[in-house]
Residue frames as a rotation matrix with the C-alpha (Angstrom) as fourth column:
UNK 1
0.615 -0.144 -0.776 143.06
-0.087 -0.990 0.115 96.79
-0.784 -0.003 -0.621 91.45
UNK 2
0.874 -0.474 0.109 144.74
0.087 -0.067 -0.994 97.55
0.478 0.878 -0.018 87.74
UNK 3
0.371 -0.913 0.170 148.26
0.869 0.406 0.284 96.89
-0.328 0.042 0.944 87.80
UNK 4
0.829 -0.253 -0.499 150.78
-0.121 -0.952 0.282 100.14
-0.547 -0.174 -0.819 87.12
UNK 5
0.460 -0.886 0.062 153.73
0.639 0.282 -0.716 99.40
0.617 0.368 0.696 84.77
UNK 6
0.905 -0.245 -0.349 156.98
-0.049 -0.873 0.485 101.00
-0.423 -0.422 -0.802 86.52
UNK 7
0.194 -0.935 -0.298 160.47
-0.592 0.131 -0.795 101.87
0.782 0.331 -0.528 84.98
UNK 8
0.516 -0.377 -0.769 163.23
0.530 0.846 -0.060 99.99
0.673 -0.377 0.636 86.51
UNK 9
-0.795 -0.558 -0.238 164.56
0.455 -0.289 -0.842 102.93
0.401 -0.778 0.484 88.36
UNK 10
-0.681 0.611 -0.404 160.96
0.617 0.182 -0.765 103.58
-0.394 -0.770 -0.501 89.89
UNK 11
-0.766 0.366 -0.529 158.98
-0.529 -0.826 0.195 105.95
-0.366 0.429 0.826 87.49
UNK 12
0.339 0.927 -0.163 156.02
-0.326 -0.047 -0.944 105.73
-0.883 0.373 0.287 85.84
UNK 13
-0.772 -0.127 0.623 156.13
0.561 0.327 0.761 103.45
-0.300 0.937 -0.181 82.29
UNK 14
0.187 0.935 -0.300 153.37
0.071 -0.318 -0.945 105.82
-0.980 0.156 -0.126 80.67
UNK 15
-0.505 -0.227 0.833 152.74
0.600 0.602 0.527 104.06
-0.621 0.766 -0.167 77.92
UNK 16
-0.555 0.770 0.313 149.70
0.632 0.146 0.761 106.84
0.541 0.621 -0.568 77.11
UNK 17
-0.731 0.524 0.437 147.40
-0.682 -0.536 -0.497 109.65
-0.026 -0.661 0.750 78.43
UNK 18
0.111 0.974 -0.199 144.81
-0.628 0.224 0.745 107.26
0.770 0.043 0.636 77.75
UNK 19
-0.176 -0.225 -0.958 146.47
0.447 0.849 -0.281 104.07
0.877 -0.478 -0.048 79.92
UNK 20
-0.913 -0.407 0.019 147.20
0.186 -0.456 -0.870 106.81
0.362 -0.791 0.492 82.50
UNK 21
-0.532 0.846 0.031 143.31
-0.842 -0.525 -0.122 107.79
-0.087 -0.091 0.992 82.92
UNK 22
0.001 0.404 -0.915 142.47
-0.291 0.875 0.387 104.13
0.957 0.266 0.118 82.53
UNK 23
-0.169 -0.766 -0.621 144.64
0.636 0.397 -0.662 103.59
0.753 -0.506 0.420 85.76
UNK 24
-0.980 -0.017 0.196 143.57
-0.149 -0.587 -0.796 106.52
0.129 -0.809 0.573 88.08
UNK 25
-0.069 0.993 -0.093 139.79
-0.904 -0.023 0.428 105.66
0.423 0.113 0.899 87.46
UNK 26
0.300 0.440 -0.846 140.64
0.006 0.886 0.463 102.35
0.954 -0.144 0.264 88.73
UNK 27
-0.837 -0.452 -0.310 142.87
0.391 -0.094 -0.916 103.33
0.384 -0.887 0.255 91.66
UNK 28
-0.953 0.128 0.273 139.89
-0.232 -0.890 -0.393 105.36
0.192 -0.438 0.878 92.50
UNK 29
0.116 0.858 -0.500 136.73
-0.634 0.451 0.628 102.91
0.765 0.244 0.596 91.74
UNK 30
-0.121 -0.548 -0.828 139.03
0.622 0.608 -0.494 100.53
0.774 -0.575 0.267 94.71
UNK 31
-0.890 -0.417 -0.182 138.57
0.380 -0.460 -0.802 103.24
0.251 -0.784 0.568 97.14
UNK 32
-0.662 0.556 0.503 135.22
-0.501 -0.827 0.255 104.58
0.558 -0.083 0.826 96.81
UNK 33
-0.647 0.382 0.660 132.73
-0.537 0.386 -0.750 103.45
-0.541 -0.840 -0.045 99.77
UNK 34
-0.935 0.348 -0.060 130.30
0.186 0.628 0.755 100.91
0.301 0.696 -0.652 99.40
UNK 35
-0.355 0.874 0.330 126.69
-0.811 -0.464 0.355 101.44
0.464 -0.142 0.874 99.47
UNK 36
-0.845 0.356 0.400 125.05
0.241 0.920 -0.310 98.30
-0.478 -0.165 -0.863 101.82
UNK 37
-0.544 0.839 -0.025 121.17
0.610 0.416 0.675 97.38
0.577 0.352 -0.737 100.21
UNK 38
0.198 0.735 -0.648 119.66
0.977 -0.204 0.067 99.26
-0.082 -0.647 -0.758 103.46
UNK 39
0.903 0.121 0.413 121.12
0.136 -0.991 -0.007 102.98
0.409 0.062 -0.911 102.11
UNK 40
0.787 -0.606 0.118 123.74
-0.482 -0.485 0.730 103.22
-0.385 -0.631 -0.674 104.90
UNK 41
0.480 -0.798 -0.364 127.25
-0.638 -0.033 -0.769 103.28
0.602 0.601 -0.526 104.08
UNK 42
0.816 -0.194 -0.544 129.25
0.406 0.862 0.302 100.39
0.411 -0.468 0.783 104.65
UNK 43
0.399 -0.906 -0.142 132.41
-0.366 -0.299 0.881 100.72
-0.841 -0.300 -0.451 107.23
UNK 44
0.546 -0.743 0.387 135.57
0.807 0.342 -0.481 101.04
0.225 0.575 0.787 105.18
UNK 45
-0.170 -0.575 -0.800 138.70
0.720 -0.627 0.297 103.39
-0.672 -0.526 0.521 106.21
UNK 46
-0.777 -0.202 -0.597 137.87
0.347 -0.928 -0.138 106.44
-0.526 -0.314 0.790 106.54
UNK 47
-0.402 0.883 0.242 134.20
-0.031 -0.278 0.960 106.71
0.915 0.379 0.139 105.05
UNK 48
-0.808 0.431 0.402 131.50
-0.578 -0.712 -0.397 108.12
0.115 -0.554 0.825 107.03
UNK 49
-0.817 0.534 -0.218 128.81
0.248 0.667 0.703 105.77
0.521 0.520 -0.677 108.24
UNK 50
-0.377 0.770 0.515 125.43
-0.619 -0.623 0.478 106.77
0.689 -0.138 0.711 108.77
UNK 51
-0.773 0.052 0.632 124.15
-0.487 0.590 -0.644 105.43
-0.407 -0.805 -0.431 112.54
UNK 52
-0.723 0.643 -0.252 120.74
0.403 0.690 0.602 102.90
0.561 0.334 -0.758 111.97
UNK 53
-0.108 0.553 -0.826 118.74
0.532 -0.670 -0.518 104.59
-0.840 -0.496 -0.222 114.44
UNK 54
-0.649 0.297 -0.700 118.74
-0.128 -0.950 -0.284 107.40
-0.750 -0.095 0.655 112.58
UNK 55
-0.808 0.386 -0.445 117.42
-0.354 0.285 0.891 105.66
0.470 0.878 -0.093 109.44
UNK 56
-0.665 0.744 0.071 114.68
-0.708 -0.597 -0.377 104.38
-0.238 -0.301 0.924 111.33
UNK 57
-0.539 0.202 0.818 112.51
0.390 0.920 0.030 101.08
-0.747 0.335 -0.575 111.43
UNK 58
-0.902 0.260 0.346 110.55
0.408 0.245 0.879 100.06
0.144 0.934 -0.327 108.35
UNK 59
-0.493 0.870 0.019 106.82
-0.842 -0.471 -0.263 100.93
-0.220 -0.146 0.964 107.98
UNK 60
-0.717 0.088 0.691 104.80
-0.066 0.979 -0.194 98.07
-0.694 -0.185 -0.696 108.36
UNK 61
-0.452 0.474 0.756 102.52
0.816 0.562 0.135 99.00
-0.361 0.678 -0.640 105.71
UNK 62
-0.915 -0.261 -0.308 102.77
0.209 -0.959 0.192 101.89
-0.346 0.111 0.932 103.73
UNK 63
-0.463 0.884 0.058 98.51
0.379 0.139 0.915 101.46
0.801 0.446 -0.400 102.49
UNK 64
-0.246 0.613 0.751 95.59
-0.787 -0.578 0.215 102.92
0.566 -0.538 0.625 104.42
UNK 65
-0.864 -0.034 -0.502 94.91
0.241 0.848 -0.472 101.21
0.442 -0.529 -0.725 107.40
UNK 66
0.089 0.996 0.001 90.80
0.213 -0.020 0.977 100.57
0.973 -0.087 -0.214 108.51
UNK 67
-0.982 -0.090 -0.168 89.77
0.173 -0.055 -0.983 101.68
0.079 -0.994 0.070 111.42
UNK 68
-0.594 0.737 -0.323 86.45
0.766 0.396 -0.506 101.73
-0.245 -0.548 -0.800 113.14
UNK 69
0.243 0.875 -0.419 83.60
0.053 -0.443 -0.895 104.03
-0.969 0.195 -0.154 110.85
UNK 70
-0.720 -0.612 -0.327 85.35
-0.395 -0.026 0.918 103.63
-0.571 0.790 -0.223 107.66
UNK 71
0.559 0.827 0.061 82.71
-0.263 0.246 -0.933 102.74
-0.786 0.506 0.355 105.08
UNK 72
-0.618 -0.782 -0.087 84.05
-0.376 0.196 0.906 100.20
-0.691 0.592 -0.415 102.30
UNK 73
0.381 0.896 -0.227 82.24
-0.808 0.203 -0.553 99.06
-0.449 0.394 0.802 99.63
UNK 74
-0.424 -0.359 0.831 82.44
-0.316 0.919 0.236 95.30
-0.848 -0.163 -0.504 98.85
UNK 75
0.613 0.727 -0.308 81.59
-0.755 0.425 -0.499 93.15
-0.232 0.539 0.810 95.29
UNK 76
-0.300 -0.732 0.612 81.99
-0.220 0.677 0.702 90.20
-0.928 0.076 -0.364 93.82
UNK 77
-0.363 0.304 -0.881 82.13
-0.844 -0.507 0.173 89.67
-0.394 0.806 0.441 90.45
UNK 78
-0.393 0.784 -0.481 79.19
-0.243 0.416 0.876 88.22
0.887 0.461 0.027 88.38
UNK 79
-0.552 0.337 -0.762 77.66
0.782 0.526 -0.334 87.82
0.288 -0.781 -0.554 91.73
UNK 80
-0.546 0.276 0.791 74.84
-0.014 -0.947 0.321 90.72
0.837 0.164 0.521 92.03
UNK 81
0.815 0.579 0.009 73.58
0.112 -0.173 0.979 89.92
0.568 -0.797 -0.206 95.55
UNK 82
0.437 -0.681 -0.588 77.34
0.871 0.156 0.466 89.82
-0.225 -0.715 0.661 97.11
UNK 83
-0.429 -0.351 0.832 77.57
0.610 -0.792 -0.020 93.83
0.666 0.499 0.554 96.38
UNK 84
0.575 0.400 -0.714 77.06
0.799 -0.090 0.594 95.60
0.173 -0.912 -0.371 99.39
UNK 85
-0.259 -0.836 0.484 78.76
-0.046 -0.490 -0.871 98.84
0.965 -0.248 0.088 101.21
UNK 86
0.386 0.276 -0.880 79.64
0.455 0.773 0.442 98.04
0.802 -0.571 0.173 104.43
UNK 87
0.303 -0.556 0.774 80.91
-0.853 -0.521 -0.040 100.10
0.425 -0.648 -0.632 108.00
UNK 88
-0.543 -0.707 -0.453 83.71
0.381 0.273 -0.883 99.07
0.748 -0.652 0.121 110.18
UNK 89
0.591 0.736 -0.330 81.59
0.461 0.028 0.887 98.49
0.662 -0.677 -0.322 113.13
UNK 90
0.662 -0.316 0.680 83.42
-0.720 -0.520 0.460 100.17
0.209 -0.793 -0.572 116.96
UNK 91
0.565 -0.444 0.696 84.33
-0.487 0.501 0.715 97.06
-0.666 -0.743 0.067 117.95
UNK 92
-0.578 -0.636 -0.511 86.89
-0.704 0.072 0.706 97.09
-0.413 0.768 -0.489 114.27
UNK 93
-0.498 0.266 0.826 84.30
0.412 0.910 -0.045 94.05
-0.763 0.318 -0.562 112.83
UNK 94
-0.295 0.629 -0.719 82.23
-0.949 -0.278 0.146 93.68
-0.108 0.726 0.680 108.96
UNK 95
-0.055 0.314 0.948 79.81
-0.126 0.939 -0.319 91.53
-0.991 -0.137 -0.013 108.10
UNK 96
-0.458 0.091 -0.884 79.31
-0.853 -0.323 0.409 90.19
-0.249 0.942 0.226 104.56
UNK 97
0.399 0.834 0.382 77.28
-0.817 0.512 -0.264 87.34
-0.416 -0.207 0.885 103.50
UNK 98
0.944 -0.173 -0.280 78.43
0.129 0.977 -0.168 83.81
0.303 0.122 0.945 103.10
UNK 99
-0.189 -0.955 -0.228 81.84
0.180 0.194 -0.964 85.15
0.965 -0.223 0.135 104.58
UNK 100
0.644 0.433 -0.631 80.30
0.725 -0.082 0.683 86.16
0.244 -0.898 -0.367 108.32
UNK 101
0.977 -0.209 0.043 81.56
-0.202 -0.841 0.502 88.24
-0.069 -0.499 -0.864 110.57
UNK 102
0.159 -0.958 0.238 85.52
0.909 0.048 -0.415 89.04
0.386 0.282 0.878 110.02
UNK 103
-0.002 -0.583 -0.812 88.06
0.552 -0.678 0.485 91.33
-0.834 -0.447 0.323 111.73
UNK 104
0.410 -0.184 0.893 88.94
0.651 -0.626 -0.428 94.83
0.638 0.757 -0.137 109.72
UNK 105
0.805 -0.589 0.066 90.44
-0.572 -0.744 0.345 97.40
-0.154 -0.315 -0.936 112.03
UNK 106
0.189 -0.981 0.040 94.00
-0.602 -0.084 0.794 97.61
-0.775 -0.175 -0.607 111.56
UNK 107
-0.054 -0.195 0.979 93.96
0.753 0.636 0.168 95.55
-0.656 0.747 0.112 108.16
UNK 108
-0.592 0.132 -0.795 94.25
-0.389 -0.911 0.138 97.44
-0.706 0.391 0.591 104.70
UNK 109
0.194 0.491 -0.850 92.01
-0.958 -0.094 -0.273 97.42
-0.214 0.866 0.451 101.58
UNK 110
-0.016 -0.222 -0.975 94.14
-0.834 0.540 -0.109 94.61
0.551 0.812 -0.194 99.90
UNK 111
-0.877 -0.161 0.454 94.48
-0.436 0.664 -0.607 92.58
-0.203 -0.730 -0.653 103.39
UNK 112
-0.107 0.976 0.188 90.13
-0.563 0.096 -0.821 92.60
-0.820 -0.193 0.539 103.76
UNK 113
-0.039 -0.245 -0.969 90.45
-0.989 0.150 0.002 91.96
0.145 0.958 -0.248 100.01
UNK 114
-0.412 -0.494 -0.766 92.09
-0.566 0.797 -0.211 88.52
0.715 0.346 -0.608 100.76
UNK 115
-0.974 0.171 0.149 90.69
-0.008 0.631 -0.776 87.29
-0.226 -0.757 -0.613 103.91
UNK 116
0.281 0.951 -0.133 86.85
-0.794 0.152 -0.589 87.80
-0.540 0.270 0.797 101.67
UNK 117
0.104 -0.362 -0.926 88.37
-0.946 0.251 -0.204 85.74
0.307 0.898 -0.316 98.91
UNK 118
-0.908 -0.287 -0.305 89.19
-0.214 0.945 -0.249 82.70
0.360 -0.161 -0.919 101.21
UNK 119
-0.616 0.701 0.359 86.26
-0.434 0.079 -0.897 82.87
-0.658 -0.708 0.256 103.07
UNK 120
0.264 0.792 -0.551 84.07
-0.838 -0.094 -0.537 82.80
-0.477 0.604 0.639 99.67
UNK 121
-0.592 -0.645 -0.483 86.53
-0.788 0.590 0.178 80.13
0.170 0.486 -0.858 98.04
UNK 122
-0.902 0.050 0.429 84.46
-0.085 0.953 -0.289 77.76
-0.424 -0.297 -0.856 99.84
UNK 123
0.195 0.752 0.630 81.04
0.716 0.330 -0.616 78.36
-0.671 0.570 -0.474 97.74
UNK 124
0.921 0.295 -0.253 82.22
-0.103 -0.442 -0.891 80.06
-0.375 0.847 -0.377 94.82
UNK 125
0.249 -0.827 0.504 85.12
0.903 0.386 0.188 78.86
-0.350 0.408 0.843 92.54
UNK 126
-0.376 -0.924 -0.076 87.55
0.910 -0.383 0.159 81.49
-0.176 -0.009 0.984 92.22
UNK 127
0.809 0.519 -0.274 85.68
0.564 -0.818 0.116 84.89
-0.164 -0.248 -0.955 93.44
UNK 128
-0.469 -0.749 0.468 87.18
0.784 -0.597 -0.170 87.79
0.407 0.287 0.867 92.24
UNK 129
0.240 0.826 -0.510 86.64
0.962 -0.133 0.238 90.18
0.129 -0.548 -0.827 94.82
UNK 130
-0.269 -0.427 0.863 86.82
0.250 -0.897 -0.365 94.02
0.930 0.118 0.348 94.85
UNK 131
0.080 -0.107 -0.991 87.38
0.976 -0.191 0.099 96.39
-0.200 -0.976 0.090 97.94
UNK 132
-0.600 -0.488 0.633 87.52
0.494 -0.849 -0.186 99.77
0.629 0.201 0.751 97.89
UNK 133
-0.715 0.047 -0.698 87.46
0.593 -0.487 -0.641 102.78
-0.370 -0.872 0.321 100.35
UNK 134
0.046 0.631 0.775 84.36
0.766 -0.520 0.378 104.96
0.641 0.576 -0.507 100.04
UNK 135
0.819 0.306 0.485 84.41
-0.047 -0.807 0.588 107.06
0.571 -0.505 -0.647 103.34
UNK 136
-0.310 -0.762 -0.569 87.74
0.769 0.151 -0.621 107.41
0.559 -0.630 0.539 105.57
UNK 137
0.273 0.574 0.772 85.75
-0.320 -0.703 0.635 108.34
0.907 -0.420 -0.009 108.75
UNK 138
0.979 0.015 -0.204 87.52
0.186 0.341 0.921 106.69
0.083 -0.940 0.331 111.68
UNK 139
0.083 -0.976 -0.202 91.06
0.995 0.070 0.073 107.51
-0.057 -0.207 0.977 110.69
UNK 140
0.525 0.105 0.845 91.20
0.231 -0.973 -0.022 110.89
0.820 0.206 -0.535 112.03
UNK 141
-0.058 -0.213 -0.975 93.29
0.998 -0.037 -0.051 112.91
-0.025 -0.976 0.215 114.68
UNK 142
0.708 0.677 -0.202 92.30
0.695 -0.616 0.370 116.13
0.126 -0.402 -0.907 116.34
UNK 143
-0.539 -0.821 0.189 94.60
0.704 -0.562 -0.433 119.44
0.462 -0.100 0.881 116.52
UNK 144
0.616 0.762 0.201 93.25
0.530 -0.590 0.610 121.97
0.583 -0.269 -0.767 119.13
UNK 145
0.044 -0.626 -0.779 94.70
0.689 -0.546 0.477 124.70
-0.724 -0.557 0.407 121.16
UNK 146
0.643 -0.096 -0.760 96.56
-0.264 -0.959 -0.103 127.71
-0.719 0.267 -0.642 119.69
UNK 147
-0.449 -0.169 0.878 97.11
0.783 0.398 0.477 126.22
-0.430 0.902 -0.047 115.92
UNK 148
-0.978 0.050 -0.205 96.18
-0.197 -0.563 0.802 128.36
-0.076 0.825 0.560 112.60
UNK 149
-0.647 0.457 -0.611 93.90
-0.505 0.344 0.792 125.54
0.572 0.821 0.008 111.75
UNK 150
-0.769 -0.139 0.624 92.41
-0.568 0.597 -0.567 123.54
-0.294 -0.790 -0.537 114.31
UNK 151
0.242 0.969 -0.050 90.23
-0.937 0.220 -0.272 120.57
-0.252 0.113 0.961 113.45
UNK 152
0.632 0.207 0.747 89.87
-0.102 0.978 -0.184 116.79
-0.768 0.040 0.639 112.19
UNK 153
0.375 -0.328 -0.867 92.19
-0.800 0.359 -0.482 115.39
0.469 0.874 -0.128 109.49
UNK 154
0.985 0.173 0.002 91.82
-0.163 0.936 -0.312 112.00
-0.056 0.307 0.950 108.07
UNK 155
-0.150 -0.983 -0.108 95.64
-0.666 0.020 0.745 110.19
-0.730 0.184 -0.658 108.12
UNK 156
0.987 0.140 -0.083 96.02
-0.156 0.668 -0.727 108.55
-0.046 0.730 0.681 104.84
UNK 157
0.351 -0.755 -0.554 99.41
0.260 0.647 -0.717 107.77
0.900 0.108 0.423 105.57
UNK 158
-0.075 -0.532 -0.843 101.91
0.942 0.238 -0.234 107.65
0.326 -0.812 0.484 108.40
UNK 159
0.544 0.205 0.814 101.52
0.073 -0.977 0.198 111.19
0.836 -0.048 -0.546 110.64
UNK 160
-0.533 -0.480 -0.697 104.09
0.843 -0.229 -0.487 112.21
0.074 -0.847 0.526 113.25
UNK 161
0.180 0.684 -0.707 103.23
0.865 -0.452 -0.217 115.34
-0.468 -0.573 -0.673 115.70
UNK 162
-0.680 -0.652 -0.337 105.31
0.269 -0.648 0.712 117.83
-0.682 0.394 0.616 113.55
UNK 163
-0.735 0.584 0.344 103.28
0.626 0.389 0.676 116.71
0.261 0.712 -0.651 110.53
UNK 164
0.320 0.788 -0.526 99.83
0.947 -0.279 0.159 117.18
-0.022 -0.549 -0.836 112.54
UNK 165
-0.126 -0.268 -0.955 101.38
0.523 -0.836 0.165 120.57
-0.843 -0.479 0.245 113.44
UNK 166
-0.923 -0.353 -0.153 101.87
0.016 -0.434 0.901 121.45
-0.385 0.829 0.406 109.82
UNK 167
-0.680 0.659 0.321 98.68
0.697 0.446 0.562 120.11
0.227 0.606 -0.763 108.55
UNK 168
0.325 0.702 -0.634 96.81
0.922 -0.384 0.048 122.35
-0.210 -0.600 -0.772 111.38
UNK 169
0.768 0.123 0.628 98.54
0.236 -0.967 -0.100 125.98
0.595 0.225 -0.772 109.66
UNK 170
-0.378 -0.913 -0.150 101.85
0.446 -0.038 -0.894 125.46
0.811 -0.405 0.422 112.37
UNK 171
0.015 0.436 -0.900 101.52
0.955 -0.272 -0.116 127.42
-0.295 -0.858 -0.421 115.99
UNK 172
0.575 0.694 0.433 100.10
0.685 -0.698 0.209 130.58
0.448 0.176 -0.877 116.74
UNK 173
-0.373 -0.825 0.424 102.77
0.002 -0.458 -0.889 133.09
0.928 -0.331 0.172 118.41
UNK 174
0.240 0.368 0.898 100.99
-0.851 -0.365 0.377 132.57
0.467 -0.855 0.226 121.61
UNK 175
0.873 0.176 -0.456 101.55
-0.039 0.955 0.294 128.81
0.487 -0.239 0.840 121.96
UNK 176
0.296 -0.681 0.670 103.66
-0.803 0.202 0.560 127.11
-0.517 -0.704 -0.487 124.53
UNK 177
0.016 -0.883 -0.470 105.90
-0.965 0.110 -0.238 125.42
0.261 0.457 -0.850 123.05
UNK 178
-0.756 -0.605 0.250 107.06
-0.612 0.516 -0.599 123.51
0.234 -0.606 -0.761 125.86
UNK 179
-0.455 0.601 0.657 103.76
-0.427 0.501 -0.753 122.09
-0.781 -0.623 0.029 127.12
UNK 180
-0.069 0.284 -0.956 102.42
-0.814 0.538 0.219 120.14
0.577 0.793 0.194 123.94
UNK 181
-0.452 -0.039 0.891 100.65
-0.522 0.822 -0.229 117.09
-0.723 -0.569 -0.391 125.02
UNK 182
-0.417 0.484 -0.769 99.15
-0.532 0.556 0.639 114.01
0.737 0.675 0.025 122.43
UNK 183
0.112 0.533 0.839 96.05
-0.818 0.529 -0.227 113.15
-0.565 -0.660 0.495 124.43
UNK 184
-0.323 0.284 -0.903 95.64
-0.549 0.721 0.423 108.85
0.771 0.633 -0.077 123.64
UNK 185
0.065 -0.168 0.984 93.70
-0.997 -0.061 0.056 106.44
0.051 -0.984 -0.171 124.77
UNK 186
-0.290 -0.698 -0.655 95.29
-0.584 0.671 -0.457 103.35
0.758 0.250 -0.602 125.19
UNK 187
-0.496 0.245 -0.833 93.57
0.404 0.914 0.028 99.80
0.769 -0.323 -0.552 127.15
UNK 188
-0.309 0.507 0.805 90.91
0.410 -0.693 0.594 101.93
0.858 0.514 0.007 127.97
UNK 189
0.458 0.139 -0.878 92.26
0.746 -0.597 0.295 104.33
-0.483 -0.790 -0.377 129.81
UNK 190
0.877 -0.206 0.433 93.42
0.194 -0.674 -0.713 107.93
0.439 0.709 -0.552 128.56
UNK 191
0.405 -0.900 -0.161 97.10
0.855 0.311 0.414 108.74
-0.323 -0.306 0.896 128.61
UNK 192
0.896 -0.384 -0.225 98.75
-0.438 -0.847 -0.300 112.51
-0.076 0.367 -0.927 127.89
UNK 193
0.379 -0.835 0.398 101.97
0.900 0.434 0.052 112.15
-0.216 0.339 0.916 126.03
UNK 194
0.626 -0.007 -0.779 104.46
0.138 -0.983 0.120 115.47
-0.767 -0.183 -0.615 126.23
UNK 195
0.234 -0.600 0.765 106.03
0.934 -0.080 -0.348 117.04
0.270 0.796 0.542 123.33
UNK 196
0.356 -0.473 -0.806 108.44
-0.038 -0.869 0.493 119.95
-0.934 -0.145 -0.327 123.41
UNK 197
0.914 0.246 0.322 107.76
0.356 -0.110 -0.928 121.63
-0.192 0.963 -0.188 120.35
UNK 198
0.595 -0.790 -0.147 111.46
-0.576 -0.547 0.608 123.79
-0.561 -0.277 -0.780 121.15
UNK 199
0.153 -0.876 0.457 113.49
-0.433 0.357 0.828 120.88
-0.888 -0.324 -0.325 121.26
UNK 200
0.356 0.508 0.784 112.16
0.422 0.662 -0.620 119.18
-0.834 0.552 0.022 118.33
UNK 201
0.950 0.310 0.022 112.97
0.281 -0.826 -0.489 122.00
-0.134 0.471 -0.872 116.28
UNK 202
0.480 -0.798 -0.364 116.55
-0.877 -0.449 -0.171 122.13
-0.026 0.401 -0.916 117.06
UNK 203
0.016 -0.385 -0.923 116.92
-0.569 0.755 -0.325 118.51
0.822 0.530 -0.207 116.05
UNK 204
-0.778 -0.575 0.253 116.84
-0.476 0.276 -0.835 117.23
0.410 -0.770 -0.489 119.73
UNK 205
-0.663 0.659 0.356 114.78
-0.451 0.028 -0.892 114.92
-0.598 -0.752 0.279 121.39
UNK 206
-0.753 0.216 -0.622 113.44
-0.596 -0.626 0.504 113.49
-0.281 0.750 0.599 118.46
UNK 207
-0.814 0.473 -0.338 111.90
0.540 0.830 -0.137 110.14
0.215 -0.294 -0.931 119.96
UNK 208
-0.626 0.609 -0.487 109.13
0.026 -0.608 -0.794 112.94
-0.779 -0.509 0.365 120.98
UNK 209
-0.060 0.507 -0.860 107.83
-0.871 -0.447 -0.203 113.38
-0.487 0.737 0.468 117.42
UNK 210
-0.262 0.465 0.845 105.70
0.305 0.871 -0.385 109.62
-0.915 0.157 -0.371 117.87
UNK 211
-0.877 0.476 -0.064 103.51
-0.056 0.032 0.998 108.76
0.477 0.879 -0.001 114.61
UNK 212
-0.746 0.637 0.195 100.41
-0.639 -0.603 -0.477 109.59
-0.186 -0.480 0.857 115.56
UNK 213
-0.909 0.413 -0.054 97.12
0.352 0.832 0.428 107.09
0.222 0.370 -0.902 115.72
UNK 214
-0.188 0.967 0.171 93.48
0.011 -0.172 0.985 107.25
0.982 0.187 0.022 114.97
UNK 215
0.487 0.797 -0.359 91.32
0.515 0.070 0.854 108.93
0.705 -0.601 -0.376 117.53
UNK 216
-0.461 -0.597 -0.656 94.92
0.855 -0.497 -0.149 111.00
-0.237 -0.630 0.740 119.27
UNK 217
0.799 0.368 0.476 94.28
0.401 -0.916 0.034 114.61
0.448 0.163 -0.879 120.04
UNK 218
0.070 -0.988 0.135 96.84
0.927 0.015 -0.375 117.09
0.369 0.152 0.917 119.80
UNK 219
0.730 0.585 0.354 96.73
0.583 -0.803 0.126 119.99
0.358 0.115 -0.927 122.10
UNK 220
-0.321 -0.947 0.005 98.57
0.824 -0.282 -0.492 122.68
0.467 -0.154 0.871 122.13
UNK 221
-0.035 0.061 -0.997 98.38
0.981 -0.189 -0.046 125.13
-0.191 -0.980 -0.054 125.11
């Protein structure tokens, strides 16, 4: 912190309006909070810090993520037989020649990308391989009930139930609120998850408004 000249019977030495304005900018740069790297304010007396919870884990992967009917289309360059478009089989698998059969649900674009590339490494010096999405037919979730909009939409990124709600035109003035359920099904068996559309709304409850996954159906009563 900048030093202050002071008289000898305790005053201010202002030597300057400039020195003076040199001196409160620093008295004041020494006090303002720090920012930490993760957004939230560091502790320091009497600043305001923002809980972690509310900030919320990371997103493991902010890219489209395959899921089972997705159609990709697959080449390799200067190679005109390894050019192919290809479905994400049910059971999340693609096949491609000389790389066999390989996982794809739950992987994105650039992941599939890399796990063709090693595979091929072994009979083709450095394959430069392209990926790309042609049909996004398996990431979808369902909005039915008393909605504006009801029907299918594709998630190209992260979707909580709010979201979904929006996408679908919002509720109809008939809807229950209270009785919102996200059908899923989950180690195949189906599971109803409640949402209270109320609470949500006045900031409460807000563990309720999940991210939604390929193949949920949202119905609203």
């Amino acid at each position: 912190m900048p030093k202050i000249p002071f008289h000898a019977s305790g005053g201010l030495a202002v030597r300057s309006p400039f020195a003076l304005l040199i001196a409160v900018l620093g008295l004041a740069a020494c006090s303002a909070p720090t920012i930490s790297p993760d957004g939230i304010s560091a502790s320091s007396p009497g600043s305001q810090t923002v809980p972690r919870e509310a900030v919320g884990p990371p997103l493991r992967d902010a890219g489209y993520v395959l899921e089972p009917g997705d159609i990709i289309g697959i080449s390799v360059w200067r190679e005109p037989d390894l050019q192919d478009t290809v479905l994400v089989r049910p059971d999340g698998g693609i096949s491609f020649p000389l790389a066999g059969e390989m996982d794809a649900e739950g992987k994105t674009i650039a992941e599939v990308s890399q796990d063709l590339t090693q595979r091929l490494e072994e009979f083709i010096p450095d394959p430069v391989v392209t990926v790309s999405l042609q049909q996004m037919e398996g990431n979808r979730v369902y909005v039915t009930g008393r909605v504006n909009q009801p029907g299918a939409f594709v998630l190209t990124r992260p979707v909580d139930v709010m979201q979904a709600l929006s996408m679908a035109g919002g509720l109809s003035p008939f809807a229950d609120k209270d009785a919102i359920k996200v059908l899923r099904r989950s180690g195949g068996r189906q599971i109803a998850i409640p949402f209270n559309y109320k609470a949500v709304q006045k900031g409460e409850g807000l563990r309720q408004n999940i991210l939604l996954q390929a193949g949920d159906t949202l119905i609203v009563p």
